[in-house]
C-alpha positions in Angstrom: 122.9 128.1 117.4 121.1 125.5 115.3 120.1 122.5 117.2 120.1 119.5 116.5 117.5 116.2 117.4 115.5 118.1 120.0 112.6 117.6 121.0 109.4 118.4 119.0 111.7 118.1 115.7 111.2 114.9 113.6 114.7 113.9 114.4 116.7 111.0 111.9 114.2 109.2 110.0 112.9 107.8 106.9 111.0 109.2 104.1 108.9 105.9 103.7 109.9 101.9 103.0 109.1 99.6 101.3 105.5 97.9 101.3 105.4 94.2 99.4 107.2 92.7 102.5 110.8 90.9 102.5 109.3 87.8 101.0 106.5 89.4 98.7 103.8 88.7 101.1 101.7 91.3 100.0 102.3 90.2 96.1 100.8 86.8 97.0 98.3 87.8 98.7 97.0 90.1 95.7 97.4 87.6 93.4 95.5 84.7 95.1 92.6 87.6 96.1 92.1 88.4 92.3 92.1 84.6 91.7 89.0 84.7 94.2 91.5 82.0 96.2 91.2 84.2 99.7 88.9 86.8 100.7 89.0 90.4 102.1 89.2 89.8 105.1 92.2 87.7 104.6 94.1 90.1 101.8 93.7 93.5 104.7 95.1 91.0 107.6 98.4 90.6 105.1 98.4 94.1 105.0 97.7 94.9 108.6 100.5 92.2 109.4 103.2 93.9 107.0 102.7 97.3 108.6 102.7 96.3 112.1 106.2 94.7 111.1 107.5 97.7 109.4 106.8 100.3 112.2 107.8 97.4 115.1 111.3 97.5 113.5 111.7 101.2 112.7 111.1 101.8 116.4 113.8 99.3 117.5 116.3 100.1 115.1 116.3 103.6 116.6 114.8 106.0 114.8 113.1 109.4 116.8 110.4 109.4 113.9 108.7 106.7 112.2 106.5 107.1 109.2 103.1 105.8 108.5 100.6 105.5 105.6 103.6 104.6 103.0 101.6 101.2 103.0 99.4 100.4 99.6 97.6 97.9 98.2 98.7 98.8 95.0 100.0 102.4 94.4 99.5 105.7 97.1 98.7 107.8 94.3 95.6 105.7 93.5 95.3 105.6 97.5 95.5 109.7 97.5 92.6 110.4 94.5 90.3 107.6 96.2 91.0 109.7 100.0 89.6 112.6 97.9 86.5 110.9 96.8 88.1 111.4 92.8 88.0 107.9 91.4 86.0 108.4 88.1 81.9 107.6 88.1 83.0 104.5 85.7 84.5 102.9 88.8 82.2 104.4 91.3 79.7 103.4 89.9 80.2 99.9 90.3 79.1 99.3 93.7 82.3 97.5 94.8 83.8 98.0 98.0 86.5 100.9 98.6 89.4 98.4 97.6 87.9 97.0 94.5 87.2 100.0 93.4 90.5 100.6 93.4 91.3 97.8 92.0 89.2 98.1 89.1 90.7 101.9 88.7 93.9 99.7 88.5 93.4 96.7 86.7 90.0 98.1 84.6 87.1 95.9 83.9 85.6 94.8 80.6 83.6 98.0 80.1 85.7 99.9 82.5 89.0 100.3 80.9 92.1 101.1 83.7 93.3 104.6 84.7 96.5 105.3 82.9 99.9 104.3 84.1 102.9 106.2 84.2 106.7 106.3 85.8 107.1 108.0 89.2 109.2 111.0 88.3 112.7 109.3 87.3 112.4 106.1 88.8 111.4 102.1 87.5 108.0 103.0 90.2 104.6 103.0 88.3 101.9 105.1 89.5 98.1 105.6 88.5 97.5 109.0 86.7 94.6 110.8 88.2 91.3 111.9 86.3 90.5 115.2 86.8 88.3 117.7 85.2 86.2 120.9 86.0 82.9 118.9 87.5 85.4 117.2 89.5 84.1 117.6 93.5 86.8 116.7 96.3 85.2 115.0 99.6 86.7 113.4 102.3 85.7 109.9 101.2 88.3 108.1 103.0 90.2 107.2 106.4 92.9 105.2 105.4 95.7 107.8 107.0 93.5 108.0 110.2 92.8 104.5 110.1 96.7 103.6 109.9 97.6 106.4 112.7 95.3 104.7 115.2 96.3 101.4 113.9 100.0 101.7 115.2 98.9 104.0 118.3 96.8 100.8 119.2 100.3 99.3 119.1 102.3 101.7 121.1 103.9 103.0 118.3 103.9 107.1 117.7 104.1 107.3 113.7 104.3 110.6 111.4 101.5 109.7 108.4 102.6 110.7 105.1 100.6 112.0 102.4 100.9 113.4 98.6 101.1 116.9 98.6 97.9 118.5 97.4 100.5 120.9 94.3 102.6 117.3 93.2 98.7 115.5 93.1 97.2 118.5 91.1 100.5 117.9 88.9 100.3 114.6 88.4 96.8 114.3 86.9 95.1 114.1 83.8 92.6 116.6 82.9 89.5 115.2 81.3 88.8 118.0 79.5 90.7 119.8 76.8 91.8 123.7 78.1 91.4 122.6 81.2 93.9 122.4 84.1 93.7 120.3 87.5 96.1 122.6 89.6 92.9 125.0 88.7 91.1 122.6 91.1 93.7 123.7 94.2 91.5 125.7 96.1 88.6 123.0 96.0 91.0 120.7 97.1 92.6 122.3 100.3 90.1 122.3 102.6 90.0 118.6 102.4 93.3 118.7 103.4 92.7 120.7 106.6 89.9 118.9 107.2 92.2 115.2 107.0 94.8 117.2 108.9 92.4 118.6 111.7 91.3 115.0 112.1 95.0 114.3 112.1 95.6 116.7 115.0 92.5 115.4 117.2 94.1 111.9 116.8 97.2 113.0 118.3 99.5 113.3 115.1 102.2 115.7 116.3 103.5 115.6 112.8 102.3 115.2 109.0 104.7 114.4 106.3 103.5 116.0 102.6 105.6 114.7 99.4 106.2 117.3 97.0 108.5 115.6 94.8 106.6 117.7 91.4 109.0 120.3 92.3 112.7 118.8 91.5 111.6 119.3 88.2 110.9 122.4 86.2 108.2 124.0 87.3 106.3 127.1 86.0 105.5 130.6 87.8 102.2 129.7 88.2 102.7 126.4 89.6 105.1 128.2 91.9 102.9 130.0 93.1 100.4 127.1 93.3 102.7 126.0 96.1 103.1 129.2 97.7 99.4 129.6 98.1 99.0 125.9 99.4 101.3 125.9 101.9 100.4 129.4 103.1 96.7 127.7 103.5 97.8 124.8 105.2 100.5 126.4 107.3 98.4 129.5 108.9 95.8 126.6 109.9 95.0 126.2 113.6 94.5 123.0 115.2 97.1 121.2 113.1 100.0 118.7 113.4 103.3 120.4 112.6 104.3 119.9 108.9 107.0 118.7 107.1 107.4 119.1 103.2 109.6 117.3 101.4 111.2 117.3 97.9 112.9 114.3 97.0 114.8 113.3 93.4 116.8 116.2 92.7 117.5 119.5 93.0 114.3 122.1 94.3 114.9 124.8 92.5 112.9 128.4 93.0 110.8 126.2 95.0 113.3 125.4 98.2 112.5 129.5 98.7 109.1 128.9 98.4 108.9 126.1 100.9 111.7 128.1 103.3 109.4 131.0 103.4 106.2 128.8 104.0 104.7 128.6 107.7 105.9 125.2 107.8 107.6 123.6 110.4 110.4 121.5 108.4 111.3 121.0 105.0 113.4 118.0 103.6 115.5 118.0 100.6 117.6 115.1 98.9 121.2 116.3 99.3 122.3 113.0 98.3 123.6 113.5 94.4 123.4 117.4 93.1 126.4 119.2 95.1 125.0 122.6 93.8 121.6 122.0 95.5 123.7 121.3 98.8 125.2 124.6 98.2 122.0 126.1 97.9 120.5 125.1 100.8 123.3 125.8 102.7 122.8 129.6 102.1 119.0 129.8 102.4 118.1 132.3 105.1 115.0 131.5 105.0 115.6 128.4 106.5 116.5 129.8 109.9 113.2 128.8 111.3 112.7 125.5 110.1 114.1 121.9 110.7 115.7 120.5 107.9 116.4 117.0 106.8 119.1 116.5 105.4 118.6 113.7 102.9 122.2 112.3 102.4 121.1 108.6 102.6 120.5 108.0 99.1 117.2 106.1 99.1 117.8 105.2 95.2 120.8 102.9 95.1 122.2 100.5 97.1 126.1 101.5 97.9 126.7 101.6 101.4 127.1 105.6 102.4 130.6 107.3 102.7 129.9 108.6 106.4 132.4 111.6 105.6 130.8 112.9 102.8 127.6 112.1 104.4 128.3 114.4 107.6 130.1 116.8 105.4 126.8 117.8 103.2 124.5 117.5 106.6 127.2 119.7 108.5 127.0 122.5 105.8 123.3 123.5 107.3 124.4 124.1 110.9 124.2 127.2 111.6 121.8 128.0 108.7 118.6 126.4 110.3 117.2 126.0 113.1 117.3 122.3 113.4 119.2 119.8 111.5 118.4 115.9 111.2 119.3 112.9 109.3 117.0 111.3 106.4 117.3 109.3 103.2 116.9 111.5 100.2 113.6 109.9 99.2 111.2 106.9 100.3 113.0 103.6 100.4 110.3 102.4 98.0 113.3 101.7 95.6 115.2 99.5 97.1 115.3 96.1 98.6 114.4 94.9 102.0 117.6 93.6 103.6 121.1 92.6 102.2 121.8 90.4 105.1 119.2 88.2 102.9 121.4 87.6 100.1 123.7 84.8 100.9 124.2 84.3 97.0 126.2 86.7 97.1 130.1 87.9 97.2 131.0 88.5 100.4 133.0 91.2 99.5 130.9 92.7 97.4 128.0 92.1 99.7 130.0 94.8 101.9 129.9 97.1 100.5 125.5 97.3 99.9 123.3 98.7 101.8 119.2 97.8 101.9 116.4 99.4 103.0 117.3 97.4 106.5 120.8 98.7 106.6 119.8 102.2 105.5 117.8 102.8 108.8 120.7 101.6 110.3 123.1 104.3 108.4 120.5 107.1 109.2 120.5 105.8 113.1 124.5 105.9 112.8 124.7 109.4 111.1 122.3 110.8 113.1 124.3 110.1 116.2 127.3 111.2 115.1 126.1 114.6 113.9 124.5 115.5 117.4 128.5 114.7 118.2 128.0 111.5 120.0 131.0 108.9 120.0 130.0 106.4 117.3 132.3 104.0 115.0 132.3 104.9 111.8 135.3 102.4 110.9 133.3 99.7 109.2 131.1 101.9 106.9 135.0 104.0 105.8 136.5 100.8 105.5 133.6 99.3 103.2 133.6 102.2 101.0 137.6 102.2 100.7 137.7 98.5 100.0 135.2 99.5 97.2 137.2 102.2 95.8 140.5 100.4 95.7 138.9 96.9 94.3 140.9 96.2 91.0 138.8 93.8 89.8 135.6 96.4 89.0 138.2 97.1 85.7 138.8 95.3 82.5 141.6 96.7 80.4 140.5 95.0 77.9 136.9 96.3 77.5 138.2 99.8 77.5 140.6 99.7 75.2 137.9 98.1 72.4 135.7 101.4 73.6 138.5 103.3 72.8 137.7 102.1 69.0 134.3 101.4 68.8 132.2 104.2 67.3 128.9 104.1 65.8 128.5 102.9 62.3 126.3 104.9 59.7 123.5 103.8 58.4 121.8 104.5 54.8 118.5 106.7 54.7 115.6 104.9 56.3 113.7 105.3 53.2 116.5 102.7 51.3 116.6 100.7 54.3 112.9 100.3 54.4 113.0 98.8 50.4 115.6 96.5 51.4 113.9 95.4 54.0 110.3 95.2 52.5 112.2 92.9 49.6 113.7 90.3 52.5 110.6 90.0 54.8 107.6 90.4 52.2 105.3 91.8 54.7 101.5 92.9 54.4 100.1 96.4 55.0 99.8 96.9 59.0 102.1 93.9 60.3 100.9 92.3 63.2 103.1 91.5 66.2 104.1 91.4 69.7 106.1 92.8 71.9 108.4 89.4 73.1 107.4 87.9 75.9 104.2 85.5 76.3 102.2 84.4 79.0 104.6 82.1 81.1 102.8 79.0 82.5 102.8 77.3 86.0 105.1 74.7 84.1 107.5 77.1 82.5 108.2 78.0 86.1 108.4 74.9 87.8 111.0 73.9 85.3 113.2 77.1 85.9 112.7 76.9 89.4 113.7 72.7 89.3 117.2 73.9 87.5 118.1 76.7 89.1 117.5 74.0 92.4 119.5 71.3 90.2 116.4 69.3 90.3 116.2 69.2 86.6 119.7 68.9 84.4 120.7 71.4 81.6 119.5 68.8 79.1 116.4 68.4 80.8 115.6 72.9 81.1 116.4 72.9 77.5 114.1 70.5 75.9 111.7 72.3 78.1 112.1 75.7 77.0 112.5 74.3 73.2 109.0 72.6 73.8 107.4 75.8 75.2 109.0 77.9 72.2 107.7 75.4 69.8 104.2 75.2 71.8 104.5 79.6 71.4 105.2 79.3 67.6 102.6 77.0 66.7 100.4 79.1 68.2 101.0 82.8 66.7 101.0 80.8 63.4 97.3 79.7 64.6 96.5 82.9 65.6 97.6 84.1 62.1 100.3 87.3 63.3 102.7 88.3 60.6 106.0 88.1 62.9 106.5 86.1 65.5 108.8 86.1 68.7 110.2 82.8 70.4 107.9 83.8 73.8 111.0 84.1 76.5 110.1 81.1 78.0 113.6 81.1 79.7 114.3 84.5 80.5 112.7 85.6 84.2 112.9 89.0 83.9 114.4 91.1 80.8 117.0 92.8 82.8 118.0 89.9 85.2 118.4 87.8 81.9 120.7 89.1 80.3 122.8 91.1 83.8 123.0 87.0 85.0 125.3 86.4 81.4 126.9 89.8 81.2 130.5 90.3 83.7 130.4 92.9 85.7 126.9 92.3 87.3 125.7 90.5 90.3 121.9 89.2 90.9 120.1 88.7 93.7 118.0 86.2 95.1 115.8 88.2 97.6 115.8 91.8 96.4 112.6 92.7 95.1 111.6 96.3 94.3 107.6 96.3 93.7 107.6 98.2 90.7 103.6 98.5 90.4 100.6 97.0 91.6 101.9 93.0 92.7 104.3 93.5 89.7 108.1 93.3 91.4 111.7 93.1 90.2 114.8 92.3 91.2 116.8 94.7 89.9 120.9 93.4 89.3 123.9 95.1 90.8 126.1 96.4 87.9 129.2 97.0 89.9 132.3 96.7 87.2 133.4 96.8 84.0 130.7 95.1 81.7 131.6 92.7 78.6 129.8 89.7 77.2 131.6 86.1 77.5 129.1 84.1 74.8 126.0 84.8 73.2 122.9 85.3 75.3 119.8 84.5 73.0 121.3 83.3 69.7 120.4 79.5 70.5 116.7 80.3 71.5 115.8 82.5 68.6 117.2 80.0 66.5 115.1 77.4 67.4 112.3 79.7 67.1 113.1 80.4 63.1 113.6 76.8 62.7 110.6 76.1 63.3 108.3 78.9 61.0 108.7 80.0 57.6 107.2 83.5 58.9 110.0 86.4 60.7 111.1 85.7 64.2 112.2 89.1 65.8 115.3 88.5 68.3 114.8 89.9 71.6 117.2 92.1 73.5 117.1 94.7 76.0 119.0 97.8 75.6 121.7 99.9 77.1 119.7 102.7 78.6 117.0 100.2 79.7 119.5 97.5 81.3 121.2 101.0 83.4 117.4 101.9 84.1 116.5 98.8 85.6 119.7 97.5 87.4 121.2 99.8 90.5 124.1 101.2 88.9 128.1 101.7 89.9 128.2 105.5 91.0 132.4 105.7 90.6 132.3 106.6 86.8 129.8 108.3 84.4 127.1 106.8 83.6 127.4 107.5 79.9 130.9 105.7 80.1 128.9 102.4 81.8 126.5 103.1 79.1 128.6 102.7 76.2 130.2 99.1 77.8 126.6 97.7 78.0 125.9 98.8 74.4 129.1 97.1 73.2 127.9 93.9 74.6 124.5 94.3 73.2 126.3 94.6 69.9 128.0 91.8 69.9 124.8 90.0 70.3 123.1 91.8 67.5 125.8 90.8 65.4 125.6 87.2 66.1 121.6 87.1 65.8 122.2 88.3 62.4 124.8 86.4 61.4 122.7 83.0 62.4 119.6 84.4 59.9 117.6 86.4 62.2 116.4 89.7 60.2 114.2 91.6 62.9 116.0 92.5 65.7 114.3 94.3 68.6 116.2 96.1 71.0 113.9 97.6 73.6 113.9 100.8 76.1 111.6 101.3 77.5 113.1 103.5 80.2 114.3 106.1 77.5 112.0 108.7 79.2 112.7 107.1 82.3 116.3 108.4 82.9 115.8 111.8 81.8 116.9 114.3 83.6 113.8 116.5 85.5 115.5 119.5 85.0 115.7 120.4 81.0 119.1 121.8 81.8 119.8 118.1 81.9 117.9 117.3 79.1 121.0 117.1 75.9 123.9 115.8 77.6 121.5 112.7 78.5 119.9 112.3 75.1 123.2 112.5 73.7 124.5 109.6 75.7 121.8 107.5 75.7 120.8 107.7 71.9 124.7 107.2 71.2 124.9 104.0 73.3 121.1 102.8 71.4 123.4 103.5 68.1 126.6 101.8 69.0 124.2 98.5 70.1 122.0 98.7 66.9 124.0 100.3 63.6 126.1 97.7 63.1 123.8 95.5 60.8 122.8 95.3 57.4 120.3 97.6 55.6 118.1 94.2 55.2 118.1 93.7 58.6 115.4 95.9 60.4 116.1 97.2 63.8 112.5 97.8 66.1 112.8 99.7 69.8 110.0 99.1 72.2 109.3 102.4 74.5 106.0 101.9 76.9 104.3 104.0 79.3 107.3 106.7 78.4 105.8 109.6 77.8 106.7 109.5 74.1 106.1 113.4 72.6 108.5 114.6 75.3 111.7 112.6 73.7 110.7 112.5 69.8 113.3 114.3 69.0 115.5 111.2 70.8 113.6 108.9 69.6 113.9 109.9 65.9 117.4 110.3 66.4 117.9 107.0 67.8 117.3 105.5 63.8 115.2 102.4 64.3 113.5 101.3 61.5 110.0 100.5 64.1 109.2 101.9 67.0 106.9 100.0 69.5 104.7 102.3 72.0 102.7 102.0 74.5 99.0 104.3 73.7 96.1 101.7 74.0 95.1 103.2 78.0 95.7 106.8 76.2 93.6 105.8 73.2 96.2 106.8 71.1 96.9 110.1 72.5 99.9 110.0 72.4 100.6 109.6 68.5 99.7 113.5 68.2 103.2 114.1 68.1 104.2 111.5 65.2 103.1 113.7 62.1 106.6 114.3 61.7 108.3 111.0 62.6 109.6 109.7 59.4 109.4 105.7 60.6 107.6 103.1 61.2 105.3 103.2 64.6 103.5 100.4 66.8 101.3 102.2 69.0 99.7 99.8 71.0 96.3 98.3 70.7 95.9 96.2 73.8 96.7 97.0 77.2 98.1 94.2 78.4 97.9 95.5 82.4 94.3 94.8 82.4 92.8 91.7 82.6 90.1 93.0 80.3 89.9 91.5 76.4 89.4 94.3 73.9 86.9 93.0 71.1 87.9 93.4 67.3 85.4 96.3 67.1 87.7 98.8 69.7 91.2 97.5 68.2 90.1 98.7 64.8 89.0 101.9 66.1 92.2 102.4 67.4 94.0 101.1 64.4 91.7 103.9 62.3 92.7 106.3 64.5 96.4 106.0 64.1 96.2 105.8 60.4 95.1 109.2 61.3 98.0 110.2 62.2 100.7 107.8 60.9 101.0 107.0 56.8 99.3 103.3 57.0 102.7 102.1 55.1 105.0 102.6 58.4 101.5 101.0 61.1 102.3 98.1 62.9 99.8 96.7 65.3 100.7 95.2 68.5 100.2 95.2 72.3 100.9 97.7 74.2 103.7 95.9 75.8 104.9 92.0 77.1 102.3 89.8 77.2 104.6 87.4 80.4 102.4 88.5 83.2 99.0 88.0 81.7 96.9 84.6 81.2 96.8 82.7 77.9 92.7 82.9 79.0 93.2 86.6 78.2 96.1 86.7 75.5 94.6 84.5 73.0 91.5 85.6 72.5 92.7 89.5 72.6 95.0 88.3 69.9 92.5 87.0 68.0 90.5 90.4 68.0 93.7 92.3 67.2 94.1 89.7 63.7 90.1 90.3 63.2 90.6 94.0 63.4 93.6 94.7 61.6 92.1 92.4 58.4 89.0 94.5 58.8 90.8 97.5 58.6 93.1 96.0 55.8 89.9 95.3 53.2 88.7 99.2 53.8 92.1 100.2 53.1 92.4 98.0 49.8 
């Protein structure tokens, strides 16, 4: 009979939470300890503070297991290579201590450019990629897990530390050396790990938590058996705290066998979207030994849970294992602290969301009720009814126009690009940006006086208009060949445009850290979506006005805006899709209509919503290149349509990318040193592989720019180049942008006389 909560299981809890705390403590505390305004001592004692009050009220809200070394100063992946003593010798070598080292492997210094930076599987999460190659040497150079067992043991708190699993880590890297592959490093690695886990184990640690989320995605036989042969290591170890495996995002795959076979002690799995992986767990007999978590608190999205459907997925394992709990499907890294925060809100809608906070509370609740205790679930089926019957998440009217609306086609890019060549006039290798620039202390004292109603409508604009003016004057200066308008008004490119689109609610609390002291607050898109008036058509016009040189508009697209909100889960997402790109449309319309000839519509989160699985793969590029179509094809052959796509992983959806028509195509590749343009030979448009990577504080001189520049003409005809950032300039320094824009004019004009 499989039990359920006993003792020695891990019982209901959470994968992780999340780590910037509920009023961005920990992104202050970053940003004044770079600015050399507080010291070390003063940036650990924010941390030490935050994790006390994390695991002081996952104790009292109830659960039996509390996780601990989720906390990070910037990202765990980072946290896990410098643990292993596998921080390159560039940053090593520094003599800093452990943190800024760390630091500079994040942020890079001037001769010590960053680690690369890429998206957490399928989420808006960055993470630090890994340098890896065959003279790496693994050590136990750190205590941090140790260090934060003790810390909440000093407490009173018993906590379950949590670590990346040594397969996903091997996966995630980058190998240094061409032919080479880090998973070849496994068995190197290993005994690290049993050495961090014996040390674990004589601590008192009665439990270790090991993320393997590598394997929701497709994985190959011998990376199969990669985890076969790790957790076979680690499992017939003596002198160890019981493990627990999990495999969050999606679907497992081959490798929930793997992991059901392994001498493991429990195994969780996200059984909060894919139905058919619920069915395949549910008749695993492998699983009759383990305890398994059954993660159907979705730890992605913020909809309060449907407790039937909940206990209907977790009920499907009794009987197949030996022990069956409660879990979110994933960390609640992705989601905001606590909706009780959010008094901006609806009320009604407001109902029917659930936080971080009230996710430990739905865990608690479900828990309960599936060890068959008397609990009332009323509240939490009432929400979700109310939800499903609310007739206002509809407009009639926006269907029926998608009933219509189709995608409109486009001449050759080949004509397109004459027609547009004769409008704009452009030099060889136009220089550019990606949108936004630096935005100043005053910038934000002015939005923050409005949005307080210290400073009247009249009062923001003239403002912005200054700032936009002050922006102009100064890429004319700088001598770029297009120019934006700077974004002086828009506070984040998602939140923009979701606060003047129906069918989305913002917050005013709910920040997601989405790397390093970089957070969000991702919108609510929670009905039918339409646009009332135009959302950037008065801003770029003032920019034009004021320069005889192209002004790009600036718009965010469909795929990017779905990305980067949390999304309605009652209808496809390709049908929510298509309603956002009709309202894009309607704005690329109007930007043309008032003069504006480049219009840049970026997503970056392309890559970032693909599927794991490549089964998954077509129906989403269909979709999502359809809705990128329907936003942009609607213009003139003059008019020239640019897409921004960074840190996305860009040879994996060049087919998508190509298909998606743009006339430019804006990448991120300076951190890669171009790397990634060894896919492009075929890619018949133009390309902006970036240049400058605007996520280090470091200033690239003229001399590397044009390197780079060379080496794309290497691979890219010099006739579709342009030369830009890597990405938004909004969350660097105008100490740092200007002159890195000034070496990126000096290069490209060096490369332009060897070219002539």
């Amino acid at each position: 009979m499989t039990e359920i909560g006993t003792v020695g299981t891990v019982g209901t809890t959470v994968l992780g939470y999340p780590r910037i705390g509920p009023d961005r403590e920990l992104k202050r505390a970053l940003e004044r300890y770079w600015a050399h305004e507080i010291d070390q001592v003063a940036l650990l004692e924010t941390g030490r503070e935050l994790r006390e009050r994390t695991w002081r009220d996952l104790a009292a809200a109830g659960l039996d297991s509390i996780p601990a070394g989720t906390f990070s100063h910037y990202d765990h992946v980072l946290d896990t290579a410098e643990l292993f003593g596998a921080l390159p010798a560039r940053f090593t070598g520094l003599g800093l201590s452990p943190l800024d080292t760390c630091f500079a492997a994040a942020r890079g210094g001037q001769d010590a450019p960053a680690l690369e930076m890429t998206k957490w599987f399928d989420t808006n999460y960055h993470y630090l990629v890994p340098e890896l190659g065959p003279d790496t040497t693994f050590t136990l150079a750190g205590t941090k897990p140790l260090d934060e067992y003790r810390e909440a043991k000093a407490l009173g708190i018993e906590t379950r530390p949590v670590l990346v699993g040594p397969v996903t880590f091997l996966l995630l890297a980058k190998s240094t050396t061409a032919g080479f592959r880090p998973l070849d490093l496994l068995d190197t690695l290993l005994p690290r790990y049993v050495d961090l886990l014996h040390r674990l184990h004589a601590a008192g640690a009665d439990w270790v938590q090991l993320d393997e989320p590598a394997f929701a995605a497709d994985r190959t036989e011998a990376e199969l058996n990669a985890l076969i042969r790790a957790y076979h290591w680690l499992g017939k170890e003596t002198g160890r705290p019981k493990l627990l495996v999990t495999g969050s995002f999606g679907h497992l795959g081959r490798a929930l066998g793997v992991l059901a076979r392994a001498p493991i002690e429990a195994l969780a799995v996200d059984l909060a979207g894919d139905e058919s992986f619920v069915d395949a767990v549910a008749t695993e007999p492998a699983l009759r030994d383990k305890e398994v978590l059954a993660g159907v608190v979705d730890g992605r999205n913020v909809w309060r849970t449907d407790p039937d459907r909940a206990l209907g997925r977790a009920a499907t394992l009794l009987g197949v294992a030996k022990s069956v709990s409660v879990a979110t499907s994933c960390s609640l890294l992705h989601v905001p602290y606590d909706v009780e925060r959010e008094h901006g809100l609806h009320p009604r809608l407001r109902g029917w969301l659930a936080f971080a906070r009230q996710k430990v509370d739905e865990v608690v609740l479900l828990g309960r009720a599936l060890r068959g205790e008397d609990v009332d679930l009323s509240p939490a089926r009432q929400a979700v009814a109310d939800r499903a019957a609310a007739a206002e998440l509809v407009d009639e009217q926006v269907r029926a126009r998608l009933e219509t609306a189709d995608v409109t086609a486009r001449p050759p890019y080949v004509e397109r690009a004459k027609a547009q060549q004769a409008a704009l006039g452009l030099p060889l290798l136009p220089t550019t940006t990606i949108g936004s620039f630096p935005q100043t202390a005053d910038v934000r004292k002015a939005r923050a006086a409005h949005r307080a109603g210290r400073l009247d409508d009249a009062g923001y604009e003239a403002a912005m208009r200054a700032e936009i003016e002050r922006v102009v004057r100064l890429q004319e200066d700088l001598g770029l060949d297009v120019l934006v308008h700077g974004e002086p008004e828009r506070n984040d490119m998602v939140q923009y445009f979701a606060e003047q689109l129906a069918g989305f609610a913002v917050t005013t609390q709910g920040w997601v850290q989405s790397y390093g002291s970089r957070c969000v607050r991702p919108p609510i898109l929670y009905g039918d979506v339409s646009r009332p008036a135009p959302m950037t058509v008065p801003w770029t016009r003032h920019a034009q006005s004021l320069t005889a040189k192209p002004v790009k508009g600036m718009l965010t697209g469909p795929v990017t805006i779905l990305a980067w909100s949390f999304v309605r889960d009652d209808q496809p997402l390709a049908d929510t899709a298509r309603q956002v790109a009709l309202a894009v449309r309607d704005e690329v319309s109007d930007l043309e209509a008032t003069g504006i000839r480049i219009i840049q519509v970026d997503e970056p989160a392309l890559r970032e919503l693909l599927p794991l699985r490549r089964s998954g793969h077509d129906g989403y590029l269909r979709w999502a290149v359809s809705a990128f179509r329907l936003a942009t094809s609607g213009v003139a052959d003059a008019t020239q349509i640019h897409t921004h796509l960074c840190y996305s992983e860009f040879g994996e959806v060049l087919s998508a990318i190509d298909a998606l028509d743009a006339d430019v195509t804006s990448i991120e590749a300076a951190r890669s040193k171009m790397e990634v343009l060894t896919g492009l030979a075929g890619f018949g448009r133009g390309v902006g592989p970036g240049v400058y990577d605007i996520h280090s504080p470091r200033v690239p001189d003229a001399g590397e720019i044009a390197a780079l520049v060379r080496t794309a003409l290497g691979a890219v005809p010099a006739g579709r180049v342009w030369v830009n950032p890597d990405c938004g300039l909004k969350t660097r320094g105008y100490r740092e942008v200007e002159p890195a824009l000034e070496n990126l004019v000096a290069a490209v004009r060096e490369v332009r006389a060897g070219l002539a």
